[in-house]
N, CA, C and O of each residue as an XYZ file, in Angstrom:
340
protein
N       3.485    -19.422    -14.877
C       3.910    -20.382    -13.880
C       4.896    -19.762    -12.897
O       5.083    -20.322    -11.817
N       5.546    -18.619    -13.215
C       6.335    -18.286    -12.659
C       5.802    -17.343    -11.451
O       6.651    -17.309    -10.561
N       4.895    -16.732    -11.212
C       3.733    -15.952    -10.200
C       3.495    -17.444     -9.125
O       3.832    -17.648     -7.959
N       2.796    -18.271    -10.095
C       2.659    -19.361     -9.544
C       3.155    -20.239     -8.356
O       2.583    -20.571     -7.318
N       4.181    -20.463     -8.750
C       5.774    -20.591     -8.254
C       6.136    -20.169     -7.379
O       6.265    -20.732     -6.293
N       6.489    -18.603     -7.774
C       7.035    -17.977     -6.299
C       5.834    -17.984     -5.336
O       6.198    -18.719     -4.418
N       4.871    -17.644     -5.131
C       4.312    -17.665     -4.060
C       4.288    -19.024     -3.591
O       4.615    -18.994     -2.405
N       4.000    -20.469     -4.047
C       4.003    -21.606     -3.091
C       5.279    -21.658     -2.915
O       5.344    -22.200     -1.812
N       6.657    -21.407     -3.350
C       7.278    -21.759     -2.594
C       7.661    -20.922     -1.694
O       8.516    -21.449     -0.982
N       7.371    -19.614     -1.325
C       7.865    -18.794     -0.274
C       6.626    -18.886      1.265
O       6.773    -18.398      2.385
N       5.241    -19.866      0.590
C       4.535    -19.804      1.684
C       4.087    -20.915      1.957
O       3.595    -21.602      1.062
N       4.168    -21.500      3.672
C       2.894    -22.384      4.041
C       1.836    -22.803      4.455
O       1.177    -21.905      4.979
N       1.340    -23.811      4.463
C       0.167    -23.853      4.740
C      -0.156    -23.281      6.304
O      -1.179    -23.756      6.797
N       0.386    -22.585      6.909
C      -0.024    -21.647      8.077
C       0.062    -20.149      7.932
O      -0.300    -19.305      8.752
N       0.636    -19.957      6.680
C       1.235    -18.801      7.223
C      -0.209    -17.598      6.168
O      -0.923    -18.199      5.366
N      -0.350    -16.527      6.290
C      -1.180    -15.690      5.800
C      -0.726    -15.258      4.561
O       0.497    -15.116      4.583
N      -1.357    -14.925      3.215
C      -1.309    -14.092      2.364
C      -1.910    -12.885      2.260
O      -3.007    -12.981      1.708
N      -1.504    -11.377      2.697
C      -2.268    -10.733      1.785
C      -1.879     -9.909      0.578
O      -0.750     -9.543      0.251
N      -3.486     -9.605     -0.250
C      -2.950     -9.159     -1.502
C      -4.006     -8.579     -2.375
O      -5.168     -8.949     -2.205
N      -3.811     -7.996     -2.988
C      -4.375     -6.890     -3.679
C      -5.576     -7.698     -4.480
O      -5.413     -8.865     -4.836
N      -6.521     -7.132     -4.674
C      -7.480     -7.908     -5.469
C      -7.747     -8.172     -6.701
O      -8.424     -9.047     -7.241
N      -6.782     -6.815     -7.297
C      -6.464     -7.139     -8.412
C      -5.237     -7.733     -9.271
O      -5.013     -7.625    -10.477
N      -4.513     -8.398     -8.255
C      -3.105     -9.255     -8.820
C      -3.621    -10.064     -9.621
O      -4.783    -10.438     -9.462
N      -2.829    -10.507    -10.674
C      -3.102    -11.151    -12.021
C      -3.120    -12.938    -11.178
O      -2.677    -13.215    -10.063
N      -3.690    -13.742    -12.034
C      -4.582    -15.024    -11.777
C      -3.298    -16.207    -11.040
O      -3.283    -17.220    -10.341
N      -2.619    -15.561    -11.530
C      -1.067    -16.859    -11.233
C      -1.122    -16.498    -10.429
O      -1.285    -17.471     -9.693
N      -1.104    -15.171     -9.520
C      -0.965    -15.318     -8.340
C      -1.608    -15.475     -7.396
O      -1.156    -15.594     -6.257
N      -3.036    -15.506     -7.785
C      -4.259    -15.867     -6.898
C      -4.432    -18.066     -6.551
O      -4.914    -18.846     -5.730
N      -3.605    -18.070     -7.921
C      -3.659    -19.606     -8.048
C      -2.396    -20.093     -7.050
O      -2.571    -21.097     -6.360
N      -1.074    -19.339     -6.982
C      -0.556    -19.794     -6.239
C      -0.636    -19.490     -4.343
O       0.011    -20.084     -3.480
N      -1.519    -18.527     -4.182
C      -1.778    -18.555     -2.698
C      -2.960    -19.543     -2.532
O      -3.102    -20.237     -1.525
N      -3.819    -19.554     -3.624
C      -5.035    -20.891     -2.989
C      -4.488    -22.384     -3.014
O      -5.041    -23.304     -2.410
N      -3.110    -22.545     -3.934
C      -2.317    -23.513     -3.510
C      -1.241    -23.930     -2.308
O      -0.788    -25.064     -2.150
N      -0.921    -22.715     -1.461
C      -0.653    -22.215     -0.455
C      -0.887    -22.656      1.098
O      -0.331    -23.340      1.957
N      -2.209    -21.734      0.910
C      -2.762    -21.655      1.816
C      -4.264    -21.453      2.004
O      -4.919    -21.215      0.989
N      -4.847    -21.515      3.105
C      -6.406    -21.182      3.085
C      -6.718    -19.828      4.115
O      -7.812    -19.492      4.569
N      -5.573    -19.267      4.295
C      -5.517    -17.850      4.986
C      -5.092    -17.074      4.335
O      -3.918    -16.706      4.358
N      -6.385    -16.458      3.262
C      -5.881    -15.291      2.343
C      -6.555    -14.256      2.485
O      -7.737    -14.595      2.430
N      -6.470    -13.224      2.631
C      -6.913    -11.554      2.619
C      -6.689    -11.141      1.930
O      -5.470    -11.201      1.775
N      -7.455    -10.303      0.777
C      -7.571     -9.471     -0.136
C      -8.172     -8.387     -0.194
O      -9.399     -8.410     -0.297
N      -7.206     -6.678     -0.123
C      -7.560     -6.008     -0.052
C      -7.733     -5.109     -1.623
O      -7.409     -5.427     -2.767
N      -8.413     -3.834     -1.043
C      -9.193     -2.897     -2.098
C      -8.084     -2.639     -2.883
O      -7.185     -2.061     -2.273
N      -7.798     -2.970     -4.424
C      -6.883     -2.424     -4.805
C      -6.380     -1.380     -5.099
O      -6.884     -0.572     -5.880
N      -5.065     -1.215     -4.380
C      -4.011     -0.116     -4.333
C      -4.101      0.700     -3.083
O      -3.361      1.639     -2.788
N      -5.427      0.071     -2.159
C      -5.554      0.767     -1.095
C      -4.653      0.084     -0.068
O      -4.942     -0.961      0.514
N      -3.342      0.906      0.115
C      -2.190      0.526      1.403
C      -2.601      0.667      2.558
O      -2.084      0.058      3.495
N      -3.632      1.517      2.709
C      -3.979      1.310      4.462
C      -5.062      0.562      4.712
O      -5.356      0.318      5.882
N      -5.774      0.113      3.732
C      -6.853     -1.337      3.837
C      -5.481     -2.668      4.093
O      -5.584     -3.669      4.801
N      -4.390     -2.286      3.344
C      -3.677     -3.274      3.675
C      -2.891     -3.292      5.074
O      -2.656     -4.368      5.624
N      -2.559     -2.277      5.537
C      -2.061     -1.940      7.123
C      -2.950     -2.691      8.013
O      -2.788     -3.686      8.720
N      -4.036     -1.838      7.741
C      -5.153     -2.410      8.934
C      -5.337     -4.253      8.606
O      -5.544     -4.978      9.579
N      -5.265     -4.716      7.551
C      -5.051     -6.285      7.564
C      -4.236     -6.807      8.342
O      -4.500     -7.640      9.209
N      -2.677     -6.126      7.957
C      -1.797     -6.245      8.521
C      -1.494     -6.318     10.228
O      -0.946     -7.233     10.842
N      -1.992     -5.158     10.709
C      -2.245     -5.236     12.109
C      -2.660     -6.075     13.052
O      -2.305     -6.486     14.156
N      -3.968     -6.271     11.882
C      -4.801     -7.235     12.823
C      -4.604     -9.038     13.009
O      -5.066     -9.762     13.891
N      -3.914     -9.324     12.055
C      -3.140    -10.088     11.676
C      -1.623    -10.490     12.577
O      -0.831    -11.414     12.764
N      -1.797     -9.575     12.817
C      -0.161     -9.618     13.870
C      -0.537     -9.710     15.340
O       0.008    -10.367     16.227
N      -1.721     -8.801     15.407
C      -1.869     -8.914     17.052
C      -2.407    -10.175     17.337
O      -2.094    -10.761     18.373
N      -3.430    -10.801     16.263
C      -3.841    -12.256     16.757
C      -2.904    -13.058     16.084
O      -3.571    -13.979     15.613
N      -1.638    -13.227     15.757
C      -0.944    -14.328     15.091
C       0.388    -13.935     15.005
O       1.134    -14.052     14.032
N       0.725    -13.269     16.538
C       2.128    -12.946     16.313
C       3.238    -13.631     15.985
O       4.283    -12.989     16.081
N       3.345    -15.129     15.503
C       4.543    -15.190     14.938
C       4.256    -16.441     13.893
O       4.933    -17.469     13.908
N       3.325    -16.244     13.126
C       2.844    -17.149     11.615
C       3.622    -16.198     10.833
O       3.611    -15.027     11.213
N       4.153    -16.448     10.019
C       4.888    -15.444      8.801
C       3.466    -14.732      8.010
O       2.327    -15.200      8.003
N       3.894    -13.613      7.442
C       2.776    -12.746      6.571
C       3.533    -12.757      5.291
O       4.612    -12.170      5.362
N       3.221    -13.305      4.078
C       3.523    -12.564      2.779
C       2.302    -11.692      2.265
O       1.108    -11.968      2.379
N       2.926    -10.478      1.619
C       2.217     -9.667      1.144
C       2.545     -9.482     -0.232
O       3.712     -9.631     -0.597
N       1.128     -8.999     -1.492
C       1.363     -9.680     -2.964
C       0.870     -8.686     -2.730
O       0.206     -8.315     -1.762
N       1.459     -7.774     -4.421
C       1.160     -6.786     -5.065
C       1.688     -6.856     -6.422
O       2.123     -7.949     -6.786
N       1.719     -5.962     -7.156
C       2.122     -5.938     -8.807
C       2.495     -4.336     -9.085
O       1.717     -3.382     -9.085
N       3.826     -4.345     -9.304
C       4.254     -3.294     -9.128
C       3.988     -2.298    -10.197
O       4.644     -1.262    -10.298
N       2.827     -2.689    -11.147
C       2.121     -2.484    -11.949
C       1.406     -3.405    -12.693
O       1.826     -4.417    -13.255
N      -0.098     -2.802    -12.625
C      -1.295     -3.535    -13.063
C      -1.804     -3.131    -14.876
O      -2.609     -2.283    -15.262
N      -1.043     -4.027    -15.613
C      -1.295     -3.638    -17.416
C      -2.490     -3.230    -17.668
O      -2.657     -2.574    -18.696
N      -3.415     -3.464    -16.955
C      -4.896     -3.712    -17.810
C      -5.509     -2.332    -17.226
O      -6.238     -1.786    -18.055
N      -5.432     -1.876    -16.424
C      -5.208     -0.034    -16.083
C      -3.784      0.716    -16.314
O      -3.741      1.875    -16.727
N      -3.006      0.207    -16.112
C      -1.313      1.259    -16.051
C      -1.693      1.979    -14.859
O      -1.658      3.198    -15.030
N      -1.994      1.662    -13.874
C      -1.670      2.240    -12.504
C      -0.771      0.846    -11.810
O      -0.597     -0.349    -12.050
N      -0.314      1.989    -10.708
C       0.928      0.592    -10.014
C       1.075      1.368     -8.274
O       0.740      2.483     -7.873
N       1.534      0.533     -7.770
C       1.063      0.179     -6.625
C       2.350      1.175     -5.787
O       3.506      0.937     -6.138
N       2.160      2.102     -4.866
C       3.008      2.792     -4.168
C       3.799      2.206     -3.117
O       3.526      2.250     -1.918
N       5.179      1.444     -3.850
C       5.880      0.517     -2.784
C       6.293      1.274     -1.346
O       6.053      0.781     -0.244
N       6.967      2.577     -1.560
C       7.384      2.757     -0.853
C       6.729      3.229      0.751
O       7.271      3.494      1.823
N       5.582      3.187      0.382
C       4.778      3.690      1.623
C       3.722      2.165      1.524
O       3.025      2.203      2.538
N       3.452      1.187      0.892
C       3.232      0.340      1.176
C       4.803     -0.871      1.925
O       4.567     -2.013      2.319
């Protein structure tokens, strides 16, 4: 509940989610509670997420963007490169 959670309350119903495709279910449940502007990119791929990002900004320059990741994914043990994402 707590995945859940934070994402509806940090987003609204205008504003965009994107997010990795493989983020765990709470958090897929709390952006489709959200919103209906969600993008999901290739997971762990940061410049599938840029180019979302971009395009996203040039047509919607001032809707807020949250962006979802997992700063590690259990069910592989790979994790997501914050700092260049």
């Amino acid at each position: 509940m707590a995945g859940f959670g934070v994402v509806k309350g940090f987003t609204k119903a205008y504003d965009h989610i994107v997010m990795d495709e493989l983020c765990h279910n709470c958090l897929v449940e709390g952006a489709r509670a959200s919103t209906k502007n969600i993008h999901r990119f290739t997971h762990l791929d940061n410049k599938a997420a840029e180019e979302i990002l971009k395009d996203l900004r040039s047509k919607n320059p001032d809707v807020g963007i949250v962006v979802i990741t997992e700063g590690m994914y259990s069910m592989d043990a790979d994790f997501t490169n914050m700092g260049e994402l």
